[in-house]
PyMOL Python script that loads the backbone (N, CA, C, O; Angstrom):
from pymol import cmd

cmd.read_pdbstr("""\
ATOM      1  N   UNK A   1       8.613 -25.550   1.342  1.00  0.00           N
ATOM      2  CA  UNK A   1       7.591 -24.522   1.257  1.00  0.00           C
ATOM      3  C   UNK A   1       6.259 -25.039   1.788  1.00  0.00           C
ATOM      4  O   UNK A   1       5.637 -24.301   2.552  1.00  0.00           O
ATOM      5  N   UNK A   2       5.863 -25.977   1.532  1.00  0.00           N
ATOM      6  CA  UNK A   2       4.864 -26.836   2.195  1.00  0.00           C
ATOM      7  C   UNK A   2       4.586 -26.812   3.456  1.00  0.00           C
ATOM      8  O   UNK A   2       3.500 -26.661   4.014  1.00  0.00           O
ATOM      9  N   UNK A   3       5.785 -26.993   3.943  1.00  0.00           N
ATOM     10  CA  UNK A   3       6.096 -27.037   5.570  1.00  0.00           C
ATOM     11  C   UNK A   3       5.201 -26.014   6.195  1.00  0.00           C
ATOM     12  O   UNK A   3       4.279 -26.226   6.983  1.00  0.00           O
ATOM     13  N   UNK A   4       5.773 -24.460   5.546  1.00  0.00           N
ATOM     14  CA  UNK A   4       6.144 -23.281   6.130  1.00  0.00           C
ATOM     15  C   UNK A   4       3.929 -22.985   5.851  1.00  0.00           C
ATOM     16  O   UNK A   4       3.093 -22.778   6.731  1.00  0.00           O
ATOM     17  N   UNK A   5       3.753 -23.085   4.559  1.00  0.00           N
ATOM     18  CA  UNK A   5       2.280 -23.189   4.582  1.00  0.00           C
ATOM     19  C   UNK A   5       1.429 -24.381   5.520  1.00  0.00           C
ATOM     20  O   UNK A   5       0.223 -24.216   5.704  1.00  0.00           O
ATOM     21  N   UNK A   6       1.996 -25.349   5.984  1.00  0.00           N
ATOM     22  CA  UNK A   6       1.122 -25.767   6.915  1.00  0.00           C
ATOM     23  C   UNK A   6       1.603 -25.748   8.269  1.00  0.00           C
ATOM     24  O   UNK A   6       0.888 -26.224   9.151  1.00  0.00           O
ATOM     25  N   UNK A   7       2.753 -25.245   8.551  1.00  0.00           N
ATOM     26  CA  UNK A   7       2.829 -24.339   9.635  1.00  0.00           C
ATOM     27  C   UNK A   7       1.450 -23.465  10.169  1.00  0.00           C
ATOM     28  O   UNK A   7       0.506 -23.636  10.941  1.00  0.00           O
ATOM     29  N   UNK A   8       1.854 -22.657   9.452  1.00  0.00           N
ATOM     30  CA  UNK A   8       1.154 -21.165   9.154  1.00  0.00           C
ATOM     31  C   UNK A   8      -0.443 -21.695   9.575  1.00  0.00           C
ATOM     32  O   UNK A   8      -1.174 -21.319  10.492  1.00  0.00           O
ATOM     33  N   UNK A   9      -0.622 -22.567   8.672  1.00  0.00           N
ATOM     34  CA  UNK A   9      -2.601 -22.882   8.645  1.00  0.00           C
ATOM     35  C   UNK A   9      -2.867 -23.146   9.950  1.00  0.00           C
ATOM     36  O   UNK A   9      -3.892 -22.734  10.493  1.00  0.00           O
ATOM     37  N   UNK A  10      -1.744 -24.028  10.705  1.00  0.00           N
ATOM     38  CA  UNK A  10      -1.771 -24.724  12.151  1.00  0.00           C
ATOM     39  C   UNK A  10      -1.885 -23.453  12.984  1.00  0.00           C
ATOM     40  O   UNK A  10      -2.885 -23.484  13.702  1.00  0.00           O
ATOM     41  N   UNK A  11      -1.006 -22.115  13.126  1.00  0.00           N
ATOM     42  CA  UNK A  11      -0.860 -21.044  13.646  1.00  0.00           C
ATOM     43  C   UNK A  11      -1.908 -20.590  13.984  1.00  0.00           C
ATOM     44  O   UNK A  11      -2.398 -20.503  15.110  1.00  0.00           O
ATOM     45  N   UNK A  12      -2.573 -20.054  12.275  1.00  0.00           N
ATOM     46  CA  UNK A  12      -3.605 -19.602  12.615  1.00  0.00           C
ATOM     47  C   UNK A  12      -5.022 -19.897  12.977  1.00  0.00           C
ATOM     48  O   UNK A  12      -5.930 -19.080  13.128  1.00  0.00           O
ATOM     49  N   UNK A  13      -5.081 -21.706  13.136  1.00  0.00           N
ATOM     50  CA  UNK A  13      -6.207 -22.162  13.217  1.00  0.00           C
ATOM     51  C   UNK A  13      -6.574 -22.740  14.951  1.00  0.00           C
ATOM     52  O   UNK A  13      -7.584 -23.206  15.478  1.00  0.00           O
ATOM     53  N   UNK A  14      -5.134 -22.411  15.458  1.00  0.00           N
ATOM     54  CA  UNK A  14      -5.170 -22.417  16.753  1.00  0.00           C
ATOM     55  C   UNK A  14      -5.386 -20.971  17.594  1.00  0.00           C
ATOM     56  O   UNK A  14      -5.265 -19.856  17.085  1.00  0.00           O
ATOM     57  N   UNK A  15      -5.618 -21.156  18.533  1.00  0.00           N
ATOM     58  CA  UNK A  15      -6.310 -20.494  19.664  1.00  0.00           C
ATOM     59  C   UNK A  15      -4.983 -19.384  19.492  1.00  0.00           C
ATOM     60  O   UNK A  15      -5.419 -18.318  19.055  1.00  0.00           O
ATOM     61  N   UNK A  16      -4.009 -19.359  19.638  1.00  0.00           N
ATOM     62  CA  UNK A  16      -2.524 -18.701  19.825  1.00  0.00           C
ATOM     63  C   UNK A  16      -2.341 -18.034  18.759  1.00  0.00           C
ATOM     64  O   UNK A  16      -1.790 -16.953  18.967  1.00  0.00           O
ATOM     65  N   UNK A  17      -2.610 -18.275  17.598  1.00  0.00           N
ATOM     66  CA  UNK A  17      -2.844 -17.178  16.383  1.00  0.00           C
ATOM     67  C   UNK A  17      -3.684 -15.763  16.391  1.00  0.00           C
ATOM     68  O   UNK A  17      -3.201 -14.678  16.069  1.00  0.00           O
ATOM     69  N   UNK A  18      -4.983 -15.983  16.806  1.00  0.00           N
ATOM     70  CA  UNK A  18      -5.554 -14.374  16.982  1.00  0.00           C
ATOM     71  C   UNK A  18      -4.961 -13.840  18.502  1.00  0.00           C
ATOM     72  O   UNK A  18      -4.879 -12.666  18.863  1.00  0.00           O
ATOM     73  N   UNK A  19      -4.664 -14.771  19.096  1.00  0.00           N
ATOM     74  CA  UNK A  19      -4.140 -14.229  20.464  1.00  0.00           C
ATOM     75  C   UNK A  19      -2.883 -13.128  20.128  1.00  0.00           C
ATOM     76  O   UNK A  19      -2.796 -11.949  20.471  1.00  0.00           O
ATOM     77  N   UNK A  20      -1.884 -14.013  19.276  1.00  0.00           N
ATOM     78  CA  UNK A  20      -0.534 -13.190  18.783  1.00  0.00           C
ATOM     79  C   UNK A  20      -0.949 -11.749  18.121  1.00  0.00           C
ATOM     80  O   UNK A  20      -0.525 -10.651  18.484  1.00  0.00           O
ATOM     81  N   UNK A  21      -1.685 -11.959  17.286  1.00  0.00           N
ATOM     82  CA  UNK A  21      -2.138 -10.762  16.540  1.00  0.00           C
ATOM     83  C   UNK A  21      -3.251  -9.555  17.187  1.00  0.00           C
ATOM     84  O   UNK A  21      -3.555  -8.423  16.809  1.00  0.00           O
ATOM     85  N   UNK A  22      -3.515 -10.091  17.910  1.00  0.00           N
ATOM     86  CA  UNK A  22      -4.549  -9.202  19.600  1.00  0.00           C
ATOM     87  C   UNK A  22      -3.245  -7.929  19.840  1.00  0.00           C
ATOM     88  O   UNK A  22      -3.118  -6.731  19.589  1.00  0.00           O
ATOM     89  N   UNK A  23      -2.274  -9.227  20.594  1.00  0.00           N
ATOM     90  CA  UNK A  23      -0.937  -8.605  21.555  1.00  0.00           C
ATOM     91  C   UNK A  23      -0.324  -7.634  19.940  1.00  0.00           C
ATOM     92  O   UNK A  23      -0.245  -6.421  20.133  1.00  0.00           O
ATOM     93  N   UNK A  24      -0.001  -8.028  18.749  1.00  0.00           N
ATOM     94  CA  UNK A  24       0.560  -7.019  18.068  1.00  0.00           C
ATOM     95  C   UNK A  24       0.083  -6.044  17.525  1.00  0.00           C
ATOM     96  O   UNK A  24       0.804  -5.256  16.912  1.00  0.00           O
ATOM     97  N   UNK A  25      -1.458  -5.857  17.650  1.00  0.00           N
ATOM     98  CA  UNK A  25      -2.205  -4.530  17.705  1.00  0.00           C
ATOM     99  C   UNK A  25      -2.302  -4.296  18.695  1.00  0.00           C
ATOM    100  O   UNK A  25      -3.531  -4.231  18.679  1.00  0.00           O
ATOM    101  N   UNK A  26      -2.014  -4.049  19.831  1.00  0.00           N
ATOM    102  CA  UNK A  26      -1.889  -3.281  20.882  1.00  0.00           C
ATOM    103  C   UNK A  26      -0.460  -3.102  21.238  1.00  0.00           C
ATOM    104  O   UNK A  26      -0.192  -2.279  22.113  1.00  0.00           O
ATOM    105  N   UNK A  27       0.371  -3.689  20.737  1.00  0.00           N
ATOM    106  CA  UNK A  27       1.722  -3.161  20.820  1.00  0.00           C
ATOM    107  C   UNK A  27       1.902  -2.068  19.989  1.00  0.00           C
ATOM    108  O   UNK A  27       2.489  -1.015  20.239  1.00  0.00           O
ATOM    109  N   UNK A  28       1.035  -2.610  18.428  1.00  0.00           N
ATOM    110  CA  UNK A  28       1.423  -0.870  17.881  1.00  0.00           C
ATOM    111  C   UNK A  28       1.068   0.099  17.987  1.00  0.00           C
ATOM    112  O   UNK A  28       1.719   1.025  17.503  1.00  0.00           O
ATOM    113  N   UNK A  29      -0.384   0.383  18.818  1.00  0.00           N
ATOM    114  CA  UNK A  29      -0.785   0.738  19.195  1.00  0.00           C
ATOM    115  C   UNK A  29       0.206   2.005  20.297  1.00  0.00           C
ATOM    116  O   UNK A  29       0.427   3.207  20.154  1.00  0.00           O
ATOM    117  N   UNK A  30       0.524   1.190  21.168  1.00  0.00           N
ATOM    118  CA  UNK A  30       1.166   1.806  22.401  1.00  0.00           C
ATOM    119  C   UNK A  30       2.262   1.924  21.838  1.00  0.00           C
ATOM    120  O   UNK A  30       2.989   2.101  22.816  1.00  0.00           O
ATOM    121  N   UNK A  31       2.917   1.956  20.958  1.00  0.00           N
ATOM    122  CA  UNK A  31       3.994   2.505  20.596  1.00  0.00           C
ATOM    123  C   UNK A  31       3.796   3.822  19.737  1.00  0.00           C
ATOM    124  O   UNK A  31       4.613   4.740  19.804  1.00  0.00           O
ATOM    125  N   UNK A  32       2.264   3.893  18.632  1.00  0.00           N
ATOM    126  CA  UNK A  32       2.068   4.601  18.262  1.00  0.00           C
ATOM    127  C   UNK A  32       1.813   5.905  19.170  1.00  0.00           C
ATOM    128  O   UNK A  32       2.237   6.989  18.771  1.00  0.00           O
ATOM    129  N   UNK A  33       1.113   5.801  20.404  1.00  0.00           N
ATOM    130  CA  UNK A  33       0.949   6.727  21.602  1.00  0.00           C
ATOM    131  C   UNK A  33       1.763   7.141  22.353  1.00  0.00           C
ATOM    132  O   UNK A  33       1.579   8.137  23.053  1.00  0.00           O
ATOM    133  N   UNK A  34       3.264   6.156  22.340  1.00  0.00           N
ATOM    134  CA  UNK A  34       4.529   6.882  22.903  1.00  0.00           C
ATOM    135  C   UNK A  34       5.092   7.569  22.276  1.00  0.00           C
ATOM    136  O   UNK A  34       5.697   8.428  22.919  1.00  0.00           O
ATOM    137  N   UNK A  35       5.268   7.637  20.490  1.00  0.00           N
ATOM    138  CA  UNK A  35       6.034   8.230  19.738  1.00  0.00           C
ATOM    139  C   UNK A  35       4.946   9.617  19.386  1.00  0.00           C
ATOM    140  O   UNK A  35       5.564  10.632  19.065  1.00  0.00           O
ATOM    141  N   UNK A  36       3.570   9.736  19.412  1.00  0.00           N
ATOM    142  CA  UNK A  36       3.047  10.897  19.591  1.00  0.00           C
ATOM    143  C   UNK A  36       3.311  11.557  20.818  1.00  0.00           C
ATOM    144  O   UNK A  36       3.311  12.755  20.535  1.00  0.00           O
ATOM    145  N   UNK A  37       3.474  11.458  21.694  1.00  0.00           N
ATOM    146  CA  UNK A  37       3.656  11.680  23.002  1.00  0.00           C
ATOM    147  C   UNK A  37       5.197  12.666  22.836  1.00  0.00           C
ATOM    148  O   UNK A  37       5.470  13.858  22.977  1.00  0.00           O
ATOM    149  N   UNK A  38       6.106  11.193  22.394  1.00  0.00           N
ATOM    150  CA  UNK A  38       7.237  12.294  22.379  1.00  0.00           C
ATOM    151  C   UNK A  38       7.479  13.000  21.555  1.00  0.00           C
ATOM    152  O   UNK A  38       8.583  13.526  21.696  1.00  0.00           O
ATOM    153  N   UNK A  39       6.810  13.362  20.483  1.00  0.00           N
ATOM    154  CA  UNK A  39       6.805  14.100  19.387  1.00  0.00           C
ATOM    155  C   UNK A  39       6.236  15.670  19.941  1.00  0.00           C
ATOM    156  O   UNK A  39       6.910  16.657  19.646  1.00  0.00           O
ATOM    157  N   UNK A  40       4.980  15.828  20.742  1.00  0.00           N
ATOM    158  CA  UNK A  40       4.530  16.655  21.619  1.00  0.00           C
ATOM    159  C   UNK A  40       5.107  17.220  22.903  1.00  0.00           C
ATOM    160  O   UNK A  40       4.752  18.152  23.625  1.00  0.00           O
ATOM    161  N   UNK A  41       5.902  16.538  22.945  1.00  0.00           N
ATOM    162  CA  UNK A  41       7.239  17.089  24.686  1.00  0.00           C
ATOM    163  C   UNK A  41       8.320  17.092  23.984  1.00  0.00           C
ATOM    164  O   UNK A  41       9.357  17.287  24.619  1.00  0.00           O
ATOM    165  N   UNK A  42       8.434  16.875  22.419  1.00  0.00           N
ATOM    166  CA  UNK A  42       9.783  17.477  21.876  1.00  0.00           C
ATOM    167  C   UNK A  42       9.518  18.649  21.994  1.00  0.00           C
ATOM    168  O   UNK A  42      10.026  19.431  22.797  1.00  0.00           O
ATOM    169  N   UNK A  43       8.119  19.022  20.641  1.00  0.00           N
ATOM    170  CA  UNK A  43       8.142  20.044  19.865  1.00  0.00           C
ATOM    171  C   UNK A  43       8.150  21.232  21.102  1.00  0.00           C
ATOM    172  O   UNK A  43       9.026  22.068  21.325  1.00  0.00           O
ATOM    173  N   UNK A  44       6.645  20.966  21.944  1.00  0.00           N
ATOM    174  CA  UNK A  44       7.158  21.846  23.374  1.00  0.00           C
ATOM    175  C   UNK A  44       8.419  22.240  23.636  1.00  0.00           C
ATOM    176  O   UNK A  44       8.694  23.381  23.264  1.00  0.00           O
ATOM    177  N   UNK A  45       9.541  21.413  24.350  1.00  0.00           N
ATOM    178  CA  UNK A  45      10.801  21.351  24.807  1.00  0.00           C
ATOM    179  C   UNK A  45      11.539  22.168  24.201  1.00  0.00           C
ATOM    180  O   UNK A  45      12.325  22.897  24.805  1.00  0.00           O
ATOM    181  N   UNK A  46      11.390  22.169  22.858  1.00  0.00           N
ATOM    182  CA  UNK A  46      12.280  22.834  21.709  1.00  0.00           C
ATOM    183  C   UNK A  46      11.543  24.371  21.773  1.00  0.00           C
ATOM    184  O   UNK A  46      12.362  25.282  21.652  1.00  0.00           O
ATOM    185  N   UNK A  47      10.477  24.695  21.902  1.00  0.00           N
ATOM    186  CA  UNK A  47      10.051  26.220  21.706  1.00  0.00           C
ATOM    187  C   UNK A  47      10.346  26.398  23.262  1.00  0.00           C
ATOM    188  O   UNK A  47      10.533  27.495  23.789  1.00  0.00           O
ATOM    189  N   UNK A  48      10.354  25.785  23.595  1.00  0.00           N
ATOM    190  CA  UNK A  48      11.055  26.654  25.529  1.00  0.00           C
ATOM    191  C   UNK A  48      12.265  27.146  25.483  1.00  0.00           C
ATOM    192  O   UNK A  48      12.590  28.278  25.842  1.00  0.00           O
ATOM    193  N   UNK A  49      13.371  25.818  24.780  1.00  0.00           N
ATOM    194  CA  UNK A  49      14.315  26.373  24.915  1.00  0.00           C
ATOM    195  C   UNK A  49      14.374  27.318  23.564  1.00  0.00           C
ATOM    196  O   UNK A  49      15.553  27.662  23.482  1.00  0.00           O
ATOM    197  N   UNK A  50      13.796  27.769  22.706  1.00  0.00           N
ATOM    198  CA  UNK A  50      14.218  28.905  21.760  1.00  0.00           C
ATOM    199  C   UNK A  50      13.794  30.485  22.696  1.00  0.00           C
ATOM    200  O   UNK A  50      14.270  31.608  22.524  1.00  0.00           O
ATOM    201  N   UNK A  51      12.758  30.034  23.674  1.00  0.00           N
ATOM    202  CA  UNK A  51      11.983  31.100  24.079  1.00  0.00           C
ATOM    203  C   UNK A  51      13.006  31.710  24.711  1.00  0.00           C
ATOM    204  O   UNK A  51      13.196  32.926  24.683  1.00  0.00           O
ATOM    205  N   UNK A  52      13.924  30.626  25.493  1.00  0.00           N
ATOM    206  CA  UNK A  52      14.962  30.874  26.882  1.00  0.00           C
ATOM    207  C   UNK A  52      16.382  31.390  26.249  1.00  0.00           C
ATOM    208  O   UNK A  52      17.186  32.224  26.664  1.00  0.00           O
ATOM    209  N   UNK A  53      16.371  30.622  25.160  1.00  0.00           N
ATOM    210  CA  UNK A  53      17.780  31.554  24.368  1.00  0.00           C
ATOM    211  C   UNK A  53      16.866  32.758  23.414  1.00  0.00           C
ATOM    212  O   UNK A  53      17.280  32.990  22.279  1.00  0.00           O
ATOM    213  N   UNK A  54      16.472  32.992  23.577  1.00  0.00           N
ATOM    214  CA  UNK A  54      15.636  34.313  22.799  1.00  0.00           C
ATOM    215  C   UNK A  54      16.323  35.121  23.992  1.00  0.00           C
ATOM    216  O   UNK A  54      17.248  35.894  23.747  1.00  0.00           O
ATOM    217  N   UNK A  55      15.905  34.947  25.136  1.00  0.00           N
ATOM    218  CA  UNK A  55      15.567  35.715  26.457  1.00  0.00           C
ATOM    219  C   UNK A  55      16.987  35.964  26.749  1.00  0.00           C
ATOM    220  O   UNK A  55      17.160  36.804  27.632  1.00  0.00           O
ATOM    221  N   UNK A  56      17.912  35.516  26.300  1.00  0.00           N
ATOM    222  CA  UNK A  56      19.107  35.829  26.681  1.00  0.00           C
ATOM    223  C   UNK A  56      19.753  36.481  25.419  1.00  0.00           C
ATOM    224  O   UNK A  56      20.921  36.799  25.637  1.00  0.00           O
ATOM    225  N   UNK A  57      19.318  36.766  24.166  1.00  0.00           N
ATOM    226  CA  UNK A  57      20.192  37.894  23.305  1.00  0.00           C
ATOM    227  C   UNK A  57      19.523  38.950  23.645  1.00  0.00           C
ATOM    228  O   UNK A  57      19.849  40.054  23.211  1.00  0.00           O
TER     229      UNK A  57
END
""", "prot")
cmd.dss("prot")
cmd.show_as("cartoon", "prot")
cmd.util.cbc("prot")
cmd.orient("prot")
């Protein structure tokens, strides 16, 4: 357990620690903006096609 805590202190006391955590807020980021994205060209997608099978009964 020791190890794993002075691991960790080394991680974050180096240059490569806020760097890692930079890159994983902007990963969630851009993932958060793809999954809004497709959430908005679902919901669209889905009232087209109700509009288009509407249009055909």
């Amino acid at each position: 357990m020791k190890t794993l805590k002075l691991r960790l202190k080394r991680f974050l006391k180096s240059e490569e620690g806020p760097t890692a955590v930079e890159y994983a807020i902007m990963l969630a980021m851009i993932v958060l903006v793809c999954l809004l994205a497709i959430q908005a060209v679902g919901t669209n997608t889905s009232v087209k096609f109700q509009e288009a099978a509407d249009g055909l009964t």
